[in-house]
N, C-alpha and C positions, 0 to 999 in steps of 0.2 A: 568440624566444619572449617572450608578455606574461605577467607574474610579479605576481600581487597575493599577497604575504606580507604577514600577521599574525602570525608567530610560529612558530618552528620544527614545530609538529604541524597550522599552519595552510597553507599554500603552493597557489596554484593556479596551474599552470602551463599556459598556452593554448598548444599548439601553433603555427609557424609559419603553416602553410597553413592552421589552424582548425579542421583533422579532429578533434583529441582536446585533454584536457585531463588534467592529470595532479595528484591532488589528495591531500595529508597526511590523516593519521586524523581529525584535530580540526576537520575542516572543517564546516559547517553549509549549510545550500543555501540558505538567501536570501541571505549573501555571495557567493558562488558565483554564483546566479543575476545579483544584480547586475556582476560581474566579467566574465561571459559576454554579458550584456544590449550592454554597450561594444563587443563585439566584432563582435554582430551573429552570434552562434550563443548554441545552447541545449542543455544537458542532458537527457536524460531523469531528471527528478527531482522530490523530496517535494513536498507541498502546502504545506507548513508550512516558515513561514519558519526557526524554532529545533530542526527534522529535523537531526541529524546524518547525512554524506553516507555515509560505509560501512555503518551500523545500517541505512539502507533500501536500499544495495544490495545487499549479503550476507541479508538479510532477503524478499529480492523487487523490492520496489517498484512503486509504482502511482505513475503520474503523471499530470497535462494531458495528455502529449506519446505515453501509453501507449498509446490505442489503434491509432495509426498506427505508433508504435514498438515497440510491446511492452515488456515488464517491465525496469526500470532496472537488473535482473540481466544479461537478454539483452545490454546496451549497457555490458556492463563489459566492456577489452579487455585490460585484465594487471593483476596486485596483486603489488607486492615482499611479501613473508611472512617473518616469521622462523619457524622451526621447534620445535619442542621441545627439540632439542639444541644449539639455537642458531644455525645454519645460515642465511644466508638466498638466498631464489631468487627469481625474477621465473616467477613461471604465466603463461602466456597458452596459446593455441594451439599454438606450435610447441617452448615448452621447457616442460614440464613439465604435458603437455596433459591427461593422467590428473585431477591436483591443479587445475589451472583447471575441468577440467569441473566435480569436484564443489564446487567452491569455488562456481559456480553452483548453488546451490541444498541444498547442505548448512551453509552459514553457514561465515565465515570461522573462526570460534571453536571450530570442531571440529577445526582442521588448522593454526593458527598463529596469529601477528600480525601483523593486516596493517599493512604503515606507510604505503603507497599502492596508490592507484589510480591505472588510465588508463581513463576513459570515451569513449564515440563522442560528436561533435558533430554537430548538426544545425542549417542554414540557420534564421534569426528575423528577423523581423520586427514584431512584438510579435503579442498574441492577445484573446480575449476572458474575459469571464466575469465571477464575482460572487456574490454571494448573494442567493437569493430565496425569500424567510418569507412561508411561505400558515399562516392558522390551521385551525382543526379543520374547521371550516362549509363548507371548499371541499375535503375531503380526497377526494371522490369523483371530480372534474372535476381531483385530483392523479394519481389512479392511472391513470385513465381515458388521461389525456396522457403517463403515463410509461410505459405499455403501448404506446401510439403510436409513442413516442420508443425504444423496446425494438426493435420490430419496423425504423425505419428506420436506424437503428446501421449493421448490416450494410452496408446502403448508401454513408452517411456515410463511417463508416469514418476520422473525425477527432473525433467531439465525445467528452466526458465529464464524469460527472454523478455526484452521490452525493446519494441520499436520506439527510436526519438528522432521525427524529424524538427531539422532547426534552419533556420537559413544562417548562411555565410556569405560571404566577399561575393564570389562567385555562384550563389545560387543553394539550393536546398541541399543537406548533409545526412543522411540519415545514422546513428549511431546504435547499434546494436549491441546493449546489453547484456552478455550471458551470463549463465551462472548453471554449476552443475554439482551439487553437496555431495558428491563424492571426487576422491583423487584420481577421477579417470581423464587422464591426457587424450584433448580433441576427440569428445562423446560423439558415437557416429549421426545423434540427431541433430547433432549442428552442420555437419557435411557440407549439403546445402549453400547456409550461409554464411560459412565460416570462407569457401572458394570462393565465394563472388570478393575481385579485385578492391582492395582497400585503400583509403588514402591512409588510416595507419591500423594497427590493431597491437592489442595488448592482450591478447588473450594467453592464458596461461596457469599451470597447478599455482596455486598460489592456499594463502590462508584468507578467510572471511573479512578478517579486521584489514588488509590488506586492497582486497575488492571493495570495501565499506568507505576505505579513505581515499581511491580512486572517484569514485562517485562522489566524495564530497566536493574532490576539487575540480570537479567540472558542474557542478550544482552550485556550489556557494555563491549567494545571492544576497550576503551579507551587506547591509549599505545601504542596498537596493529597494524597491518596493515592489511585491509580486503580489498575484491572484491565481486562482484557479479555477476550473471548470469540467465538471464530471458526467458523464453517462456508461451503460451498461448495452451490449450490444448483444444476441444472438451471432454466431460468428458466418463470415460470410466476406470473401476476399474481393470478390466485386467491389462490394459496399465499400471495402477499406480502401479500394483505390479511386473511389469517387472521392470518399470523405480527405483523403491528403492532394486529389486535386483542389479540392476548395478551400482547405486552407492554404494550399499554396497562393492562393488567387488573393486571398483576403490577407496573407503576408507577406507578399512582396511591396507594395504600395508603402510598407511601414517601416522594413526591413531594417534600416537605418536607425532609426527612432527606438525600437520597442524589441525585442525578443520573444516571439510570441511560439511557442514548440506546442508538436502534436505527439503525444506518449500512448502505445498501443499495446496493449499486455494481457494474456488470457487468465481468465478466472475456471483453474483446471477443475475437470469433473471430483475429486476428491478434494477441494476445495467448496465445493457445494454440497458432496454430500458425504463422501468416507468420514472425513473428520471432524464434523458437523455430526455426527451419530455418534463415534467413538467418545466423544468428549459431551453428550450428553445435550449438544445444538448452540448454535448461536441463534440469533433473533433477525437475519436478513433474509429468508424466504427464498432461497436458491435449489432446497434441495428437490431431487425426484428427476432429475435427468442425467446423461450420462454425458453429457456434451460438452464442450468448453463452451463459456462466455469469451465474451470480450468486453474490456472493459479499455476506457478513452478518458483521458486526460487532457485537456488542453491548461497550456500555465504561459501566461504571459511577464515580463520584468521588466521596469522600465525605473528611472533617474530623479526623474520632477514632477512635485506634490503637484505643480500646473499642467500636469497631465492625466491625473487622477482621473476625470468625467469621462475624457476621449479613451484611455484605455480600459477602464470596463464598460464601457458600452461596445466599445470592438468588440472584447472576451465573450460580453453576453450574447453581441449579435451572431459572431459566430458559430458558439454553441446552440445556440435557439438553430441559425440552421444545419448542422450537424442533428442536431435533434427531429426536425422536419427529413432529412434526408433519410435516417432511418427507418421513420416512420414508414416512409414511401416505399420503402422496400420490404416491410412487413416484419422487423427484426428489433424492435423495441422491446424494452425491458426492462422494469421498473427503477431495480435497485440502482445505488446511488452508493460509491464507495465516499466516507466522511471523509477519509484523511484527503481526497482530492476534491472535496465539496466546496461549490459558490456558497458565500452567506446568503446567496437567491435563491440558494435552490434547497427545498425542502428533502434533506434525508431522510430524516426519521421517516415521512409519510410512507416513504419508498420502499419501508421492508414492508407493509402491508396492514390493512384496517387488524386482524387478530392481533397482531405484535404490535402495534399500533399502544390498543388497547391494556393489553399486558404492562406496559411501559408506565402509561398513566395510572394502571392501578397499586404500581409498586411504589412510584415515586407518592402517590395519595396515602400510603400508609407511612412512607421512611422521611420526608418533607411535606407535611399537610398544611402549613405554612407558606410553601412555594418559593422558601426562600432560593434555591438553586434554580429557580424561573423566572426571578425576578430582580436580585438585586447582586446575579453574575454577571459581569457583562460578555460576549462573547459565546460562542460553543453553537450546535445546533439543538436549538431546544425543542420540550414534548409540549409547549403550548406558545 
């Protein structure tokens, strides 16, 4: 086994043959990536080089690597746990398969602590991607191509992409994302977007850990005080250019003050259901179609605790209408990804009354005490 230790809560352990890797709580995924990068396999893992690795697996996870692999949840293969009474056990599939399943998809923090992971590996070679800033004047010839780039997905069935609008000096920016887990120079499903005129672009073969620390230094929000806010959409590009008129509307008045972005990224059909089957399901009730989702993030950042009331109530009001406007159009959709969830907003309920269920009767057997209900503070809880 190749063993890159940082520190006893840091450890990553690559398997001999390369299949898996076995990683401490404290781990972060640009180390990782880079650790993995030497060996010539890859994670299903965060964007963001300063992601801790259990917070996005127990969370879901969206990655590069997601649309061909699905959710960095589906690619966890056992977690040692300690229990409430102190106990500890190794979940996976064949010992303690109840508590692994809902460990997918009800968060680690409802049912123990976890002190590791074992994740699936996958074959690297490096991949592509970058960022590319179209201003306001070309936002028509954005949708227009990402409506394109929507419909050929399915196809693909390898790229991924995240719309971020933001406002600037001069008005709304939108910053396109990409990412393609193979070494293919300028994938023809970016075409499209890749030609509409940029104000800069970084797109490029590059390595994971590479694209990971780009995105941290345009995310880092360190300092700062942020929130968030999430829904799931039926896809539907109308809707998307209603829903970034209205936050345009509701983010210029602040523009100054607050940092308020609209992040738009699809939840590809093998995301809901290829590797959700292959890997035995997670617990968020997406599968049985062959469609993309869409899923919406809005994240606000802002300076002064004396602004704390004023900015989540914008975040919420927002989102509530974001949430009303879907509706309107007939395209709502329960789920509710965690790692971008309001403390307002109920996820758990949102994979569905059966998982729901399921949840509650696991943690009644593994905490029947309720101590992970009661005396954690934080996380989305099952009661």
């Amino acid at each position: 086994m190749a063993i890159d230790d940082h520190g006893t809560l840091h450890p990553a352990v690559v398997a001999y043959d390369k299949q898996t890797v076995k990683v401490g709580p404290g781990v972060k995924w640009g180390p990782l990536f880079q650790t993995l990068e030497k060996h010539g396999v890859m994670a299903v893992g965060g964007r963001d080089f300063n992601v801790g690795v259990p917070g996005f697996i127990f969370g879901g996870g969206i990655s590069y690597l997601s649309a061909p692999r699905g959710w960095g949840i589906d690619n966890l293969l056992s977690v040692d746990l300690v229990l409430a009474n102190g106990d500890t056990v190794t979940a996976d599939k064949s010992s303690h398969p109840g508590l692994f399943k809902a460990l997918r998809g009800g968060g680690a923090h409802n049912f123990g602590i976890a002190t590791s992971l074992t994740l699936r590996l996958y074959p690297y070679t490096g991949m592509w991607g970058g960022v590319h800033a179209i201003a306001e004047s070309h936002f028509v010839d954005v949708f227009n191509e990402y409506d394109r780039y929507s419909h050929e997905l399915i196809k693909d069935g390898k790229a991924h992409l995240i719309m971020d609008f933001t406002w600037r000096d001069n008005g709304p920016v939108v910053g396109l994302s990409m990412g393609y887990p193979e070494p293919v120079d300028n994938p023809p499903i970016f075409d499209g977007l890749r030609l509409v005129p940029s104000l800069f672009s970084t797109l490029r073969l590059d390595d994971c850990s590479s694209l990971a620390t780009e995105v941290a230094e345009v995310t880092d929000s360190r300092g700062k005080r942020n929130t968030y806010w999430t829904l799931a959409m039926e896809y539907d590009i109308v809707l998307l250019k209603s829903m970034y008129e209205l936050w345009a509307r509701t983010t210029k008045p602040h523009a100054s003050r607050f940092e308020l972005t609209l992040d738009i990224n699809h939840i590809t059909p093998a995301m809901r259901n290829k590797a959700a089957r292959e890997s035995r399901g997670n617990l968020y009730g997406l599968e049985g179609a062959n469609e993309p989702l869409t899923n919406i993030m809005l994240t606000i950042v802002w300076e002064n605790e004396a602004d704390d009331r004023e900015v989540t109530a914008l975040l919420k009001s927002l989102g509530s209408e974001i949430e009303a406007l879907v509706e309107q159009h007939g395209k709502s959709v329960p789920f509710k990804y965690m790692n971008y969830g309001n403390e307002e907003q109920d996820v758990i309920a949102s994979f569905g009354e059966e998982n729901v269920s399921f949840l509650k009767q696991v943690a009644s057997r593994y905490d029947p005490e309720g101590v992970f209900q009661t005396l954690q503070p934080g996380g989305f809880k099952l009661y």
